[in-house]
Structure formats: structure tokens, C-alpha cells
C-alpha positions as CSV (number, residue, x, y, z in Angstrom):
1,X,-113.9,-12.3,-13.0
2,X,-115.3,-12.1,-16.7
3,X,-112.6,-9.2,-17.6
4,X,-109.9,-10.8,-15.6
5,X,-110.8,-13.8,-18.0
6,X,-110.8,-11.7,-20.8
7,X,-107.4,-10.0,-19.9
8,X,-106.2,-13.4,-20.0
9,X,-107.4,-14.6,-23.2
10,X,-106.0,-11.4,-24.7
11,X,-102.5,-12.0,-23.2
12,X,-102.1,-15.5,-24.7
13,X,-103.5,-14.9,-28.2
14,X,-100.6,-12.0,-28.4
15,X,-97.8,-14.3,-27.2
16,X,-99.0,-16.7,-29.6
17,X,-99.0,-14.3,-32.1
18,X,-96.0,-13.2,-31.4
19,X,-94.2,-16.8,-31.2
20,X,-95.9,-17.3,-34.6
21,X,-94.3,-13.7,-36.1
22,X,-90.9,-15.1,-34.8
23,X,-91.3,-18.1,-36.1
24,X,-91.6,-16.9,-39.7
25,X,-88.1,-15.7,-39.7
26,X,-85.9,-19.0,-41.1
27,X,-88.2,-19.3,-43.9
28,X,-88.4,-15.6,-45.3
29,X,-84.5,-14.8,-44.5
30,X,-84.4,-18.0,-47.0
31,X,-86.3,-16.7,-49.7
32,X,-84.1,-13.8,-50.3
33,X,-80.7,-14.0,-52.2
34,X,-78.6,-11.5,-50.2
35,X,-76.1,-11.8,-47.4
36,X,-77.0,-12.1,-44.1
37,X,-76.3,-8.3,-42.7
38,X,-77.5,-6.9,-45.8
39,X,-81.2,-8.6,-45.0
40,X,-81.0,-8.0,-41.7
41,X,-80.4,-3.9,-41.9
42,X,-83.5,-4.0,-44.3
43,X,-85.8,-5.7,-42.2
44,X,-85.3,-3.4,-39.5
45,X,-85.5,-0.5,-41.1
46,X,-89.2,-1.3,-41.3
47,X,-89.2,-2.6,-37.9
48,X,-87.9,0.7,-36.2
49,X,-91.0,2.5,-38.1
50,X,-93.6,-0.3,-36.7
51,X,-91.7,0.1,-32.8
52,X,-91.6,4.0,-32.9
53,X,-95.6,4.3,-33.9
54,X,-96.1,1.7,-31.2
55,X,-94.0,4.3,-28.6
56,X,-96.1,7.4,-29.8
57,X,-99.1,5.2,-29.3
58,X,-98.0,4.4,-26.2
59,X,-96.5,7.4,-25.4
60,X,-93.7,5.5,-24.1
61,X,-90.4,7.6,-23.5
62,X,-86.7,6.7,-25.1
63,X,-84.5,5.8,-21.8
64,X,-81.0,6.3,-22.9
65,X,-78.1,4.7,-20.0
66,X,-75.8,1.9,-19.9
67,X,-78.2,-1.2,-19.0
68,X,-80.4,-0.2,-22.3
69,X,-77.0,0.6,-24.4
70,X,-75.8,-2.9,-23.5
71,X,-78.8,-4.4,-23.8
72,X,-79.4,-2.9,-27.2
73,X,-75.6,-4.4,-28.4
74,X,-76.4,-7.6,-26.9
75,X,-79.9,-7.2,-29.2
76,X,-77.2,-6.4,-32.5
77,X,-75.0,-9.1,-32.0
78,X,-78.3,-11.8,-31.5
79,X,-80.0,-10.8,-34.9
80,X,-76.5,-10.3,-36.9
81,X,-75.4,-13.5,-35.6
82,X,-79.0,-15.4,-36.7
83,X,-79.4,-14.0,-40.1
84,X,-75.6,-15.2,-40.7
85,X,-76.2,-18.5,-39.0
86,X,-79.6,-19.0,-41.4
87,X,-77.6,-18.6,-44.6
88,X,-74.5,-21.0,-43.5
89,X,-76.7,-24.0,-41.7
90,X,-80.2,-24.9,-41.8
91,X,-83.2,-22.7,-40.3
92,X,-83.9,-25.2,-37.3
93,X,-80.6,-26.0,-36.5
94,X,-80.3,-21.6,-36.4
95,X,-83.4,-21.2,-33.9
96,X,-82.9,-24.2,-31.8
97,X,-78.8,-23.4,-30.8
98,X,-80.5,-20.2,-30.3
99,X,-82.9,-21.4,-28.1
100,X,-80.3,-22.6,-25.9
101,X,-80.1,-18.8,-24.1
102,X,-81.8,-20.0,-20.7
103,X,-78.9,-21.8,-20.5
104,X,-76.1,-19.5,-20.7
105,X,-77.9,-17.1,-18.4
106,X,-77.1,-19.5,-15.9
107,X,-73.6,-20.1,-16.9
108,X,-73.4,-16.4,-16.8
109,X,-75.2,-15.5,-13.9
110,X,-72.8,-18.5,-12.0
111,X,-69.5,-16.7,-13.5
112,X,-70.5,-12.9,-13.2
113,X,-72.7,-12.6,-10.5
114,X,-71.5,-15.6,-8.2
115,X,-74.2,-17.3,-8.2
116,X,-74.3,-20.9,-7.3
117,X,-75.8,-22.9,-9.8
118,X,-78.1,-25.5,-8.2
119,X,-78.6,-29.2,-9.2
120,X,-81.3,-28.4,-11.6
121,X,-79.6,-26.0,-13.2
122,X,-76.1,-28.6,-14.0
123,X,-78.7,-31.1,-14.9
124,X,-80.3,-28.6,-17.6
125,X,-77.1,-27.4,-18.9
126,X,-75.6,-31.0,-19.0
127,X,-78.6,-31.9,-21.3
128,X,-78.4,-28.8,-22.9
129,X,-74.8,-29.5,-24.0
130,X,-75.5,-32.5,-25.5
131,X,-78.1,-31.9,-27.4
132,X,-75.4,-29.0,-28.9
133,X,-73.0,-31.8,-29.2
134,X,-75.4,-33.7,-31.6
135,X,-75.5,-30.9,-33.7
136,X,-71.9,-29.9,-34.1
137,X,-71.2,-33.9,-34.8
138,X,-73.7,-33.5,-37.7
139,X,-72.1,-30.2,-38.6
140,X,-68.7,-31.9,-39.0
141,X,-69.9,-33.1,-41.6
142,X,-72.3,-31.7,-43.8
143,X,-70.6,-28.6,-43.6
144,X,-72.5,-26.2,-41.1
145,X,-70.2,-26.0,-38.6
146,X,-69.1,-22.6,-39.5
147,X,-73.7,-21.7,-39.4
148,X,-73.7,-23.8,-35.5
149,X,-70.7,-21.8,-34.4
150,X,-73.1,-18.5,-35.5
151,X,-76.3,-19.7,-34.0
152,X,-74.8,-20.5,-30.8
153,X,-73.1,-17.2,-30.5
154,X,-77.0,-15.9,-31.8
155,X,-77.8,-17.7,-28.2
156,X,-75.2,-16.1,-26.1
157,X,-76.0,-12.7,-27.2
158,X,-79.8,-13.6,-26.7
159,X,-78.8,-14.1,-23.1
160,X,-77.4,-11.0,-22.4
161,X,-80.6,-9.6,-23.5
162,X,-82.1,-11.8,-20.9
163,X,-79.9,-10.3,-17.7
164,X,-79.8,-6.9,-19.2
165,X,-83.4,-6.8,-19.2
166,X,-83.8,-8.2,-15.7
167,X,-81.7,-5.1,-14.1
168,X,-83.8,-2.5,-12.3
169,X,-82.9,0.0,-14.9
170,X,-83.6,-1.5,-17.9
171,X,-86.1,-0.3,-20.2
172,X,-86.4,-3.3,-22.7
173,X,-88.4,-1.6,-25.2
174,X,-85.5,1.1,-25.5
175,X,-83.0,-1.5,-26.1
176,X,-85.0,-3.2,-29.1
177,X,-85.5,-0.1,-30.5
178,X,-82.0,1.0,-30.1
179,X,-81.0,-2.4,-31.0
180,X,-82.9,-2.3,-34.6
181,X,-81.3,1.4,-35.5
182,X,-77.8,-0.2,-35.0
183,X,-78.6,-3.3,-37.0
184,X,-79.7,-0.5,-40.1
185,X,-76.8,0.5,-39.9
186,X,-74.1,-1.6,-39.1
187,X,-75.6,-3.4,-42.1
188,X,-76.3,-0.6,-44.6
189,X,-72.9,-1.2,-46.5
190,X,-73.5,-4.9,-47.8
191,X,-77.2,-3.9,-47.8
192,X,-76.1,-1.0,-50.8
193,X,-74.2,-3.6,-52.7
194,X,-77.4,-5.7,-53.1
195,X,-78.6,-2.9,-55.1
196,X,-81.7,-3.0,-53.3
197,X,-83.5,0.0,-55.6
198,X,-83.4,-2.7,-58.7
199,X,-84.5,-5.6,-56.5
200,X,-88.5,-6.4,-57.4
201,X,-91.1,-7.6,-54.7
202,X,-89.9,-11.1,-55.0
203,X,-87.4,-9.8,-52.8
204,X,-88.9,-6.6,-50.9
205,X,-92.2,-8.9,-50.2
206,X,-90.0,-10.9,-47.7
207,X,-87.9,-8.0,-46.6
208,X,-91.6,-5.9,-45.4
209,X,-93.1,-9.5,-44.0
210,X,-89.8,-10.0,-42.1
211,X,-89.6,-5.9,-41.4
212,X,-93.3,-5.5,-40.0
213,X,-94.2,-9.2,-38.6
214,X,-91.1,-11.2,-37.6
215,X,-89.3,-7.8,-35.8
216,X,-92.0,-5.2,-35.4
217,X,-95.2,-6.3,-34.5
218,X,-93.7,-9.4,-32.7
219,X,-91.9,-6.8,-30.7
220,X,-95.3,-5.5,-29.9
221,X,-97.3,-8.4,-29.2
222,X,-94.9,-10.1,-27.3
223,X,-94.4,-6.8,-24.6
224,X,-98.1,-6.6,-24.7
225,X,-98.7,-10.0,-23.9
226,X,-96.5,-10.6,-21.3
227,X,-97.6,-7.9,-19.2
228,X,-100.8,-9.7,-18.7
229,X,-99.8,-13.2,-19.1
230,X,-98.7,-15.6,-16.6
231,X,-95.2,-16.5,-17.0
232,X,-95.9,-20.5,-17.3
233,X,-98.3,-19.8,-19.9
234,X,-96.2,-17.5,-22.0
235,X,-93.3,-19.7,-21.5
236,X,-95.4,-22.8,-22.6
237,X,-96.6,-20.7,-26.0
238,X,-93.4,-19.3,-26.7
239,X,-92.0,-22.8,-27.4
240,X,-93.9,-22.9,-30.5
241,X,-91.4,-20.6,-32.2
242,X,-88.4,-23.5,-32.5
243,X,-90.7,-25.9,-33.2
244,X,-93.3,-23.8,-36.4
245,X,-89.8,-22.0,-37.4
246,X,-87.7,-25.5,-39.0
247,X,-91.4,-26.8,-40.1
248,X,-92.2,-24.1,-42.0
249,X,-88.8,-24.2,-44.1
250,X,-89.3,-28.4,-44.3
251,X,-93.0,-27.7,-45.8
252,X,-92.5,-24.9,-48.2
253,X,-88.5,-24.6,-48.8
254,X,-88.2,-28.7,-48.6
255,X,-85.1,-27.8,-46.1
256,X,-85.1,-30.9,-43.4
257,X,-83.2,-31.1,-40.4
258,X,-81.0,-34.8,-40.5
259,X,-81.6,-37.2,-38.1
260,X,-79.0,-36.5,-35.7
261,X,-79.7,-32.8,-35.7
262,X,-83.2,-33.6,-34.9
263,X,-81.7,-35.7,-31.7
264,X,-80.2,-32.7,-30.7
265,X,-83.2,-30.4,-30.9
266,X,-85.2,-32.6,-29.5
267,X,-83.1,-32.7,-26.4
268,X,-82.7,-29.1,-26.2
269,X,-86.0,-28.3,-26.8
270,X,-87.7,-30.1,-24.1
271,X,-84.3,-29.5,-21.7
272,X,-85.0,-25.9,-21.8
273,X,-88.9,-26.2,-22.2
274,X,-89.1,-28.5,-18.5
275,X,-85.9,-26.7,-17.1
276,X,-87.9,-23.0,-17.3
277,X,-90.8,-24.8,-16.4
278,X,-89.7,-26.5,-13.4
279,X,-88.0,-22.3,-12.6
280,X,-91.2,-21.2,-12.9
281,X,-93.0,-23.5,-10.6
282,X,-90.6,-23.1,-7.9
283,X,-90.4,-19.5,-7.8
284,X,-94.2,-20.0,-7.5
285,X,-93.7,-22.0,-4.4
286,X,-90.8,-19.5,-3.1
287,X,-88.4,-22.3,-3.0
């Protein structure tokens, strides 16, 4: 009882951590004066060390087919599409449209796979929806529409990752790291013409904080976590990332989210929060 305890205790402290690595993302990708792609191939270039120590440790083997390929694109196009979406709107508007991903799993899953959404699931999306609305309203204009558009599209690739994962051959931790040697390099080119060599640790302190935490260790944590956590817990914890990600920025980049925006993440958030919630509860109950 005392280990199972234990076990438990362990699990939620590495979600936690792992929400709180996430979390840090909008703020650091802020601090650093390059273009989107170029800070996104050098974060993971320290992220693909920090996940291939953690496979040696683990002694966990590549798997190389088409579920992991596709989930590895689907894990390219959701952290091109955020770091672009940070720099053209602001950081909470960026995680929260990309939070919307439960969502568009079950557009997906309804479209692709033929399944029948139920009524809670057209109540969550319709919520969902508008909250989105609030925020492309506000976008209209203060100019972020072209950022929303991004983080949206951040979302839809985040879902794939979702249903790729949940396939009998996937291998998740193949598709992240996959995933972050693709993002090096589809993102080398604008990184070079940074000049990264000249740039001092005003620049590379973010780059290795967003390299080892927010990718790499997150990575980690959350994969170790969730193995022993149960899923209403880590679905509860992992909330805090939308919510410590725009409050960082506010607090020490003085970046606020306008009123209407927050409308909209307020709806979102606690749409997708109660609607996975409510998911989890029934499955639970085998209803």
C-alpha cells in the first residue's frame, strides 16, 4: 500500500513537472530575437541529446514505421506552427488555441474513422468554437489574426499526435524523437542566418532552458509520469500548462491577454478541462 502510495506521489510530481517545463515555453521563445523556425531548430537540437540519453538509459529501442513517421510529422508541424504563432500573437492566446486539440480529435475521429460523435462531444466542440470565435474577433483587430490562424493549426497538428499515438503500433517516444531531428532541420536555414556563433548567452541561455526543460526533460517526465498516474489526475495537472504559460509572460514580459481574448480562454479552458474530464469518468464507468 505504502509503495503503491509512493508510486503515486511520484507520478504526479513528474506530470506536474512536466506541465511546469511546458509551460515555460511562451515566455523564453519571447526573450529571443530570432524567427520562429530558427528558435525552434535550436531548441531541439538540445532536446534530441536530453531524449536519446533518456533512450540509452532506458534502453528503449528506435521503432521506425508509418504510425511513428506520421506521428513524428504531426509532432513538426505542432512545434513549427507554435513557435510561429508565439512571435505573431500573444503567448496565451498561442497555448490556449492549442489547447483546443481534444477537440479536433473528435472532429477527426467523426470524419476519418466514422465515428459518431455523441452529445457531449457537440456540446464540447460547440463551446469550444466559441471560445475560438472570441479570439479571432479580438484578432480582427489588434492584428493577430495571422498568430490565431498558426496556433490553431499548432492544435490540429497536436491532435494527430493524439490518434497517432493511440494506434497499436505506435511508439510515441520514437515519434518525439523523430519529430525533434526534423524540426533541426527543417529549421537549420533561418537558424544559420541568425548567426547563431556571434549570439551571447542572452540569447543561448533561453535557447538551452527551452532545449533541455520545455522539450527534453518535459518529454521525459511527462512519459514517466503517465505510466504511473491515473489518467484524471494527470489530466487535472496538465491543465496548469495554459493557465502558468500566459501568466508567466504577463508577470515578467508585461504581455496581457485583452479582455475578450481572456473570454475565450476561459471558455476553452474549462470546455476542454470538464469535457476530458467527464471522458474520463465514463470510460471509468464503461459507459
Amino acid at each position: 500500500m505504502q509503495n503503491d502510495r509512493s508510486a503515486a506521489a511520484k507520478g504526479t510530481l513528474f506530470v506536474f513537472l512536466s506541465a511546469v517545463f511546458f509551460s515555460i515555453g511562451g515566455l523564453f521563445m519571447k526573450l529571443i530575437p530570432w524567427n520562429g523556425l530558427a528558435i525552434n531548430s535550436a531548441r531541439n537540437v538540445f532536446s534530441v541529446l536530453v531524449l536519446a540519453a533518456f533512450f540509452r538509459i532506458r534502453r528503449h529501442k528506435l521503432v521506425i514505421n508509418r504510425t511513428v513517421l506520421i506521428g513524428a510529422l504531426a509532432i513538426v508541424g505542432t512545434n513549427i506552427l507554435y513557435s510561429l504563432a508565439n512571435k505573431l500573437t500573444t503567448a496565451g492566446n498561442t497555448i490556449i488555441l492549442q489547447f483546443t486539440a481534444p477537440i479536433w480529435v473528435m472532429v477527426f475521429s467523426s470524419l476519418l474513422l466514422k465515428k459518431k460523435p455523441g452529445r457531449l462531444d457537440l456540446i464540447a466542440a460547440a463551446f469550444v468554437f466559441a471560445g475560438v470565435i472570441c479570439f479571432f474577433i479580438d484578432s480582427l483587430s489588434s492584428g493577430h489574426l495571422a498568430g490565431d490562424l498558426l496556433a490553431l493549426l499548432s492544435g490540429i497538428f497536436y491532435a494527430g499526435v493524439f490518434m497517432m499515438n493511440a494506434r497499436e503500433d505506435s511508439d510515441s517516444l520514437s515519434s518525439v524523437l523523430i519529430g525533434m531531428v526534423l524540426n533541426v532541420l527543417t529549421g537549420l536555414p533561418f537558424l544559420i542566418r541568425e548567426q547563431p556563433f556571434s549570439a551571447g548567452m542572452d540569447v543561448w541561455g533561453p535557447v538551452l532552458i527551452l532545449g533541455i526543460f520545455q522539450l527534453g526533460l518535459a518529454y521525459v517526465f511527462l512519459t514517466e509520469g503517465l505510466a504511473i498516474t491515473p489518467p484524471v489526475t494527470a489530466s487535472l495537472i496538465s491543465g496548469i500548462e495554459p493557465v502558468l504559460n500566459p501568466l508567466l509572460v504577463a508577470v515578467f514580459y508585461g504581455e496581457m491577454l485583452t479582455p475578450l481574448s481572456l473570454v475565450g480562454a476561459a471558455i476553452v479552458f474549462l470546455s476542454v478541462i470538464g469535457y476530458n474530464l467527464i471522458r474520463l469518468k465514463q470510460a471509468e464507468a464503461g459507459t
